[in-house]
C-alpha positions in Angstrom: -4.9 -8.5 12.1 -1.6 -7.8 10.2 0.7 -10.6 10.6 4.6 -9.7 11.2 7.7 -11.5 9.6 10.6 -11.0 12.3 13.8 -13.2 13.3 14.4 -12.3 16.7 17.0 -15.5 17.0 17.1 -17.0 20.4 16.1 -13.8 22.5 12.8 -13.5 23.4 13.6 -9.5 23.4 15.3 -8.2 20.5 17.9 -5.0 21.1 18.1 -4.1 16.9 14.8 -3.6 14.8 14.7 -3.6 11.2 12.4 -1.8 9.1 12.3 -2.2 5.4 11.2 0.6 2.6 9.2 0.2 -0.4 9.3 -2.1 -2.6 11.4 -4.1 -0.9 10.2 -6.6 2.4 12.8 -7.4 5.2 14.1 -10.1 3.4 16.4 -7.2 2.0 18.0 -6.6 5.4 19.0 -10.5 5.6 22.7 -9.6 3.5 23.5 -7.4 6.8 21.5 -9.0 9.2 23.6 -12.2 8.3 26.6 -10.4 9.4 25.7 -9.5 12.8 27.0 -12.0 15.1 24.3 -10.9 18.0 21.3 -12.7 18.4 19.0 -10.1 19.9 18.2 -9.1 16.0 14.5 -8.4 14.9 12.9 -7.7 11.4 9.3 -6.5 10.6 7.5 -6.7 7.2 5.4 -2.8 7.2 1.5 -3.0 7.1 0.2 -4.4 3.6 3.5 -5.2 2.7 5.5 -8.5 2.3 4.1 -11.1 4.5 2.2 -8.7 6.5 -0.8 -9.6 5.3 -3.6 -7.0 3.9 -5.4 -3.9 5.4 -8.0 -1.7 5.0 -7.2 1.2 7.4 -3.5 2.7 6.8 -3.5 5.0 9.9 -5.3 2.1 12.7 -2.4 -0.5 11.3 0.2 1.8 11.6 -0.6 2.6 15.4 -1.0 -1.4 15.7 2.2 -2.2 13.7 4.1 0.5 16.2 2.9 -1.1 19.3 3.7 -4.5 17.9 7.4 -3.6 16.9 7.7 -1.8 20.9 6.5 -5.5 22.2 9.5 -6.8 20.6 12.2 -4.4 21.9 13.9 -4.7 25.1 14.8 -0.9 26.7 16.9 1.2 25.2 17.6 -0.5 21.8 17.9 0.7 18.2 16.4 0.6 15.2 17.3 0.8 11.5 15.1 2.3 8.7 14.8 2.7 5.2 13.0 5.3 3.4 9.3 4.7 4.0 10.6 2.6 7.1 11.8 5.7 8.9 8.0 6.6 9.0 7.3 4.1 11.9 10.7 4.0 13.0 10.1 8.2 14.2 6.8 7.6 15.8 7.7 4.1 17.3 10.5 6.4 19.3 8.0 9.2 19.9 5.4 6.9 21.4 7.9 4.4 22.9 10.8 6.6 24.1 12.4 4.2 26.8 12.5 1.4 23.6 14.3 3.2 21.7 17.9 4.7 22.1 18.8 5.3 18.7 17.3 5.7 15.2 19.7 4.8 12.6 17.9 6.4 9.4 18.6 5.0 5.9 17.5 7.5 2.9 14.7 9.2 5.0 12.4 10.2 2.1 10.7 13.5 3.9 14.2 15.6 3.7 15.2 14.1 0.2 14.1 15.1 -3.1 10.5 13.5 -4.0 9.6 11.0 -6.0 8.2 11.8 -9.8 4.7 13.4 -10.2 3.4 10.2 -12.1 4.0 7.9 -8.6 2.8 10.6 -6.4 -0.6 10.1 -8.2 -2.6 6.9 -6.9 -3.9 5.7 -9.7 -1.0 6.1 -12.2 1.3 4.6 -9.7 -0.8 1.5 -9.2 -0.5 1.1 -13.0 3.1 1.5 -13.2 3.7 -1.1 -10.3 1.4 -3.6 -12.1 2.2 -3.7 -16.1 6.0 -2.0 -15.8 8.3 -4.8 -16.3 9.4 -6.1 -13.3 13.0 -6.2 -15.1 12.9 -2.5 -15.9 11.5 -1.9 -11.9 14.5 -3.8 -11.0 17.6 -2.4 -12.7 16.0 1.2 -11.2 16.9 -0.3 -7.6 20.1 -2.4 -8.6 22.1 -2.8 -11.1 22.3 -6.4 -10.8 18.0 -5.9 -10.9 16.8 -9.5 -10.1 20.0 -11.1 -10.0 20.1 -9.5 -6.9 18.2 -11.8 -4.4 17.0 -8.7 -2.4 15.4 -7.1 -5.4 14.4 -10.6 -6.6 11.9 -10.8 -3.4 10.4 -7.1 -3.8 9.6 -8.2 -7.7 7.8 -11.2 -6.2 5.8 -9.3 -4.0 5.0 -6.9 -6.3 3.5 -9.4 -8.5 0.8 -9.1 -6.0 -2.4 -6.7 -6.5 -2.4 -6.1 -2.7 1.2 -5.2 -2.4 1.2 -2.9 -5.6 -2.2 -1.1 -4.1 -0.4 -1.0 -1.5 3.0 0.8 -1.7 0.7 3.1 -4.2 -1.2 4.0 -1.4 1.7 4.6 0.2 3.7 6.7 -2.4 0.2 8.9 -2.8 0.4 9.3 1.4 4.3 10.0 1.9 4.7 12.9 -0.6 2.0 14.6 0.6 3.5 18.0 2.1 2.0 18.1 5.3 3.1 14.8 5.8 6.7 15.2 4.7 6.3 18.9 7.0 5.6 16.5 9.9 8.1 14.0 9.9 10.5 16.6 9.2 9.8 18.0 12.9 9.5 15.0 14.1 13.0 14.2 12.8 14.2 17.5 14.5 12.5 16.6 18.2 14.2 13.4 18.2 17.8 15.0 16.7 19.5 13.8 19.8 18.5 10.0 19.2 19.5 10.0 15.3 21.7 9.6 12.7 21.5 9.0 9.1 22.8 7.6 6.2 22.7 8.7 2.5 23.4 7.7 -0.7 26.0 10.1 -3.0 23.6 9.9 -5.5 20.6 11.0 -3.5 21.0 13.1 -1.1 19.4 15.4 1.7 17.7 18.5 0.1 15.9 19.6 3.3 17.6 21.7 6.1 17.8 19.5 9.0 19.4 20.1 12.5 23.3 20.8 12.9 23.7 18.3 15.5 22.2 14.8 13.6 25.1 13.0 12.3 24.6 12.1 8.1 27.0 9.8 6.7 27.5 9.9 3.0 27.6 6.2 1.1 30.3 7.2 -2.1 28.3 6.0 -5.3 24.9 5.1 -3.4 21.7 5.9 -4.4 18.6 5.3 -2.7 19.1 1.7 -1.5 22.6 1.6 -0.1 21.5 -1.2 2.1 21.0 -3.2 -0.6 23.4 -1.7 -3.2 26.3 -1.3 -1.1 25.7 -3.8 1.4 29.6 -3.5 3.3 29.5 0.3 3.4 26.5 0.2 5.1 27.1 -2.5 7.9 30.8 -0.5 8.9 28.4 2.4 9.6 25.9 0.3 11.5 28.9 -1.7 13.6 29.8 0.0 16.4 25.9 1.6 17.1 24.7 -2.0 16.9 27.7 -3.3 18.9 27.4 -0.4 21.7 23.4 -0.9 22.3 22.8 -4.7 21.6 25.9 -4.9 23.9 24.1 -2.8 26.5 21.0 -4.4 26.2 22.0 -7.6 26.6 23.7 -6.7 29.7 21.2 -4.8 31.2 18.6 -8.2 30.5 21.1 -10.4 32.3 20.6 -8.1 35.4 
């Protein structure tokens, strides 16, 4: 069974859900999480990934990582995603609709410009992930690269054959069309529970629906979570101060 890393502090429901993209773990969420004076705070390592433990069966995990993450959330509370994140974070609110109230969408990879041929390709990605130095990896998500303590974890799990298979697998799976033709509709059926948040540098190359708000990170690329860690949190403050605010009040009754 996949084992989940999450810090729900001193709530045995949590009203905000983090969920990481690859390669990072939800250790890279602890810069903002740190900030948020709430307790009601969760965040889950994805199947395979982090502390998660290993799988065999992508899709099985995936419906038992969703229903795992719904067990955690109280009514009507939000969660925050990051790129491969956004994934589960779409069909936990599709499956769980009375969990989640808003989706808070960080770099969602299906309406953004793909990644390179040579990581869409199983094989070739796996080999990049495992002799690439983990320097050169680095600098391409900050430009501190392992300075940075959130990039510094992602190296350390990637140091790990099971975690590089892994977010190969992964890479090979999320760039398939159909797949990025799915969550696309997906992300237009849920429009009304969604907004999203983009780096400058990378930004939304798929039409998407009129009415989802998309905030724009100046200077940002694809990890403005962890790149531009302030930015981000004055986007998440008032959503996360509006439903954990809510939540809590509505567990008190």
């Amino acid at each position: 069974m996949q084992q989940s890393s999450k810090q729900p502090v001193g709530s045995e429901k949590a009203s905000a859900l983090f969920l990481h993209g690859i390669p990072f773990d939800s250790a890279c969420w602890s810069p903002i999480i740190n900030k948020i004076t709430y307790d009601q705070v969760a965040m889950m390592d994805l199947p395979g990934l982090g502390r998660s433990g290993s799988y065999e069966m992508m899709e099985d995990n995936n419906h038992q990582f969703i229903d795992t993450a719904a067990e955690l959330l109280a009514p009507n509370s939000v969660v925050i995603a990051h790129s491969l994140g956004c994934l589960f974070a779409l069909n936990l609110a599709k499956k769980y609709p009375d969990k989640v109230a808003r989706l808070i969408l960080i770099s969602p990879y299906f309406v953004q410009a793909q990644a390179a041929k040579m990581f869409q390709i199983q094989a070739i990605s796996k080999l990049i992930f495992r002799f690439v130095p983990k320097d050169v990896i680095a600098k391409d998500l900050h430009p501190e690269g392992q300075q940075n303590l959130s990039v510094r974890y992602a190296m350390d799990s990637l140091r790990r054959m099971s975690v590089s298979k892994h977010i190969s697998e992964y890479m090979h799976h999320i760039n398939l069309p159909q797949q990025r033709a799915a969550q696309t509709a997906l992300l237009s059926e849920l429009r009304s529970k969604i907004e999203i948040i983009v780096g400058e540098k990378d930004p939304i190359v798929t039409p998407i629906s009129p009415d989802i708000p998309v905030h724009i990170i100046a200077g940002a690329g694809h990890n403005p979570h962890v790149t531009h860690v302030e930015a981000v949190y004055d986007h998440l403050t008032p959503v996360l101060t509006k439903y954990i605010s809510t939540t809590a009040q509505l567990s008190d009754v």
